[in-house]
N, C-alpha and C positions, 0 to 999 in steps of 0.2 A: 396329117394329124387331125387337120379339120376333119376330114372325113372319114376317120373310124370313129371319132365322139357321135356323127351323126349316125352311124352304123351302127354302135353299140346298143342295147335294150335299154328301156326306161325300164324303172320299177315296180309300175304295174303290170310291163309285157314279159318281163321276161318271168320261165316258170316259178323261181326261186331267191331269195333277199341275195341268197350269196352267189349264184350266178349274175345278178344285177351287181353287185359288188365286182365282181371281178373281172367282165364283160367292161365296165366305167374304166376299171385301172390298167387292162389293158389298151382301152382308148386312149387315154392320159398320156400311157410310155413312160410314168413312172415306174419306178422298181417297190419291190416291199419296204426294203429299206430305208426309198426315201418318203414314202406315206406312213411308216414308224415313226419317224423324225419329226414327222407334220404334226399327226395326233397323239403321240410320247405313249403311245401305245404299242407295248412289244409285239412282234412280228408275231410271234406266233398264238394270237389271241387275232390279228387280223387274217390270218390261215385260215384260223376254224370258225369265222364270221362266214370267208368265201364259199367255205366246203361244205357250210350250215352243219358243222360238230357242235351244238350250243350245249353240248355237257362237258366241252373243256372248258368253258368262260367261267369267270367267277361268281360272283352272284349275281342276280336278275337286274338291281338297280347299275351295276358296272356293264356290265352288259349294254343297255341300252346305253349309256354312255359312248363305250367305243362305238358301236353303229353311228350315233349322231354326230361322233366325231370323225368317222371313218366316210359318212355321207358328205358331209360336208368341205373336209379335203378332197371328193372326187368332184365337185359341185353339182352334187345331186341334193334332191329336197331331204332334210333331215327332218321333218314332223313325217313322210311318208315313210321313211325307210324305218323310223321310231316303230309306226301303227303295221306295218308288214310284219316287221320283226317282232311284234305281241302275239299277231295272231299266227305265226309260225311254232312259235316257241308260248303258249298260252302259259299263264303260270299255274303251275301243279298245285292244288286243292283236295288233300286225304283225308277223308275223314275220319274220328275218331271210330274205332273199331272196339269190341268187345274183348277184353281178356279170355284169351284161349289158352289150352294146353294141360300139361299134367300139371302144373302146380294149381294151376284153379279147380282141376277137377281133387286134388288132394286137399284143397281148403273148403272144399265144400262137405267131402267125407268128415274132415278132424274138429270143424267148426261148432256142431252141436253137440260131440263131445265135452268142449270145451268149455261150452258153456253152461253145462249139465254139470261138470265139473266145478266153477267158479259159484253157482248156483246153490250148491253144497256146504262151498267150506263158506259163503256167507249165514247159511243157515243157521249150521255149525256154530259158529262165533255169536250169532244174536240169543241163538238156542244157551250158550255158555254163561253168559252176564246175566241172561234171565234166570236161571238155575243157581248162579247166585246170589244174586241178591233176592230170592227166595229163599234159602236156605239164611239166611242172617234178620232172616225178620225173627224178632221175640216177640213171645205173646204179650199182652200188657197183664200187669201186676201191678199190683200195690205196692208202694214206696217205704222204704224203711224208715223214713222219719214220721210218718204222720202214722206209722204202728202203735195202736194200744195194746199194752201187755194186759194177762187175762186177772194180774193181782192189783190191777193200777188201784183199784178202792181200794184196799189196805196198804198199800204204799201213801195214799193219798191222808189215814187217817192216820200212819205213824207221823206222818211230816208236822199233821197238826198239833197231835201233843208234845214234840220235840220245843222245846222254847228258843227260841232267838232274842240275838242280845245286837245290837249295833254299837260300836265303836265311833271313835273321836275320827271325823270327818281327816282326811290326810291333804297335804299339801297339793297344791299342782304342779304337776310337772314343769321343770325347765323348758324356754323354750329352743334354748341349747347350750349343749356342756361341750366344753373345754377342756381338757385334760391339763392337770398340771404340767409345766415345765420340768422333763427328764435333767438332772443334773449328771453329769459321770461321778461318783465319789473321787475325792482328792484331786481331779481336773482344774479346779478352779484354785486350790490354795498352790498347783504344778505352775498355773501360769501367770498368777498375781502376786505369788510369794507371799498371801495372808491367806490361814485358814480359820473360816468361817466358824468352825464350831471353837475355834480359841477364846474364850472370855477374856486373856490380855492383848486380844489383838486389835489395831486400832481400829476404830470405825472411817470407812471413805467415804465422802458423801459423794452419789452420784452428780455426773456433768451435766450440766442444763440441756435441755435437746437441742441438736442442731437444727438452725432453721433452715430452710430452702436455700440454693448457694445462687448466685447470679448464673444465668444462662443469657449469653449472648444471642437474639433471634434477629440481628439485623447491623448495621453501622454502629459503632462506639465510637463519640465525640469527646471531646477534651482533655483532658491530662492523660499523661500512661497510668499505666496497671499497676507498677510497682510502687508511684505516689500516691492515689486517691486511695481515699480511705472511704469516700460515699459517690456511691452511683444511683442515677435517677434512670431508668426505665421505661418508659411509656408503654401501657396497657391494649390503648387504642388512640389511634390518631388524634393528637393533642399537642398545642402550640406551648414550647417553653422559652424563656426570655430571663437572662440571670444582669443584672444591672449591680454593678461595683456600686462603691459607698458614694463616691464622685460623679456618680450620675453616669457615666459610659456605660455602653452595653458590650458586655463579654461574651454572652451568644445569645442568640435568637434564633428559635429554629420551627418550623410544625414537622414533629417527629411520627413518623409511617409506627404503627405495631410491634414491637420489638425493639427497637432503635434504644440507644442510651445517651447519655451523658457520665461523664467523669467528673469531679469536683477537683479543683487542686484544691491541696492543703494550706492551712492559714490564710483563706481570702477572704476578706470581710466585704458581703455581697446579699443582695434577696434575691432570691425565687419567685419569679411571679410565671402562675401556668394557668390555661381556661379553664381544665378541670383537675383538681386533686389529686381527685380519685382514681384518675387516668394516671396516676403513675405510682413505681411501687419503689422504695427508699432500699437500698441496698448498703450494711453498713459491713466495712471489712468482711464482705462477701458475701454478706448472709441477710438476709431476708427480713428489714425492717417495720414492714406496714407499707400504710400509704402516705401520702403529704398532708398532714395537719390541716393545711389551710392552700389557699390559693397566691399567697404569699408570705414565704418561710424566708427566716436567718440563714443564710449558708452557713455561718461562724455555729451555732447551736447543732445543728446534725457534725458538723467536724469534733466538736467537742463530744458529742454523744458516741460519735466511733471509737475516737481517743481514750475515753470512760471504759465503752466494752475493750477495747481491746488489754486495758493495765485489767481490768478483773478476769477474762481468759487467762491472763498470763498468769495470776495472782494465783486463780482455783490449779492451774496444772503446774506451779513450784507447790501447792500446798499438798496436790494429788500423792508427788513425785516425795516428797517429803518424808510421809505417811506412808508409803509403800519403803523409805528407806528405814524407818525405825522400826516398821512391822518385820523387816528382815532381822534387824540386829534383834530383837528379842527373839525370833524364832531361833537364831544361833546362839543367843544365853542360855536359853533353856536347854537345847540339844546338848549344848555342852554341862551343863550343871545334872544332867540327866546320869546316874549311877550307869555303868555297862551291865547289858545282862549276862546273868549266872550261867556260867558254865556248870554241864554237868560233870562229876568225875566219872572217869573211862571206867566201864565196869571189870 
């Protein structure tokens, strides 16, 4: 074995990469397939190394791979067998060449047609827009308002002898109207059961306006809903403090934006708050004002709710009253009213 390795060609002597290739593996006395197995290079890629076919191998960088790895399993030098294998196999360099054939020579016939063509219908189109808007130019003229007619002096000297008179200066205008209020006829005495244009019908006095009702924007403190008849409010963060007659303190609080209090009813107590004005008085629901002072009577706003609430009561029995006698007279009359005349059947 020693002595066909030394009998075999080095890679400079022998004529060709893949004779030195294959001269080495016959010295070895391995087989192909166990130098496949070495370099995990398929057989038949180290075939066409030996037979120098380098137009079956892959590409140029794989290529010089399997050599390096094919030199090497033989223990031959792989930087030599790399540089052998370059200048065997040099790598191919074409250069760019000129378009030939019938289509270039058909592009070169059709080409200044084309552009002879393109040339035109630009023309064409510039030649278009300037044609018109030449044609839409007017000449200049004289304006019809600054025309003098040819009788303007005699125009001029009837206007003079005509006499003028000026009138009583007129109001100025609204700076906005209103339309009256559409009534439907008989709508209102349909759903009041009084008709307004009845001379005995009774007069109702309108109900006071409603004020603003409480709107809860936070926590509500103190009594329920169904007994306080006054709630306190706070506008903007402000400290309130309600102190019994006996000096205890019943709440004490600094109340966030929103926030309420409840009063219970009949408790003789003061109010003492930092600011007033920071809270708004809410009597049987409705919208009292602000706090007098900085230290109010609980017993006085209780009393004051108690007052509104017997005169609500008072105005809507008197409402209710007044719409019941408006009926019964609307039904005296209709009835004391004669039937009307039938005509006789002709």
């Amino acid at each position: 074995m020693d002595q066909d390795r030394q009998d075999a060609p080095s890679l400079e002597d022998a004529e060709t990469l893949g004779e030195a290739l294959r001269a080495a593996r016959l010295a070895s006395g391995r087989s192909m397939a166990q130098l496949s197995t070495m370099t995990r290079v398929h057989p038949r890629y180290l075939t066409a190394l030996e037979q120098n076919e380098f137009s079956v191998l892959p590409s140029r960088i794989f290529s010089m791979g399997y050599v390096r790895a094919y030199a090497g399993a033989l223990g031959l030098d792989e930087l030599t067998a790399v540089e052998r294998f370059k200048r065997e196999f040099p790598e191919a360099a074409v250069p760019l060449q000129a378009p030939t054939g019938a289509a270039l020579q058909q592009m070169r016939r059709t080409s200044p047609k084309i552009l002879a063509a393109l040339g035109v219908l630009i023309v064409a189109v510039v030649g278009w827009n300037v044609f018109q808007r030449v044609v839409r130019i007017e000449p200049p003229h004289p304006s019809d308002l600054v025309a003098v007619p040819r009788n303007w002096a005699e125009e001029a000297d009837a206007e003079v002898e005509r006499a003028l008179y000026l009138g009583a200066p007129r109001a100025a205008p609204p700076d906005q109207t209103t339309p009256a209020l559409y009534i439907t006829p008989g709508l209102e005495a349909q759903l009041t059961g009084i008709d307004p244009d009845d001379p005995n019908a009774a007069v109702v006095l309108p109900a006071p306006p409603v004020q603003a009702a409480f709107n809860p924007r936070g926590a509500v403190y103190g009594a329920s809903a169904t007994t306080s008849q006054v709630i306190l409010q706070a506008r903007k963060p402000a400290a309130l403090v309600v102190r019994q007659g006996d000096g205890r303190i019943l709440f004490a609080r600094q109340l966030a934006a929103g926030e309420a209090w409840r009063a219970p009813p009949g408790l003789s107590a003061t109010i003492d708050v930092s600011d007033p004005a920071a809270f708004d008085v809410y009597l049987n629901g409705e919208h009292s004002g602000a706090l007098p002072a900085a230290q109010s009577p609980l017993g006085t706003l209780n009393a004051r709710a108690q007052t509104e609430a017997r005169q609500s009561e008072a105005r809507a029995a008197a409402a209710a009253e007044a719409q019941a006698r408006a009926r019964a007279a609307q039904a005296a009359a209709q009835a004391a009213a004669p039937p009307p005349a039938v005509a006789p059947a002709g």
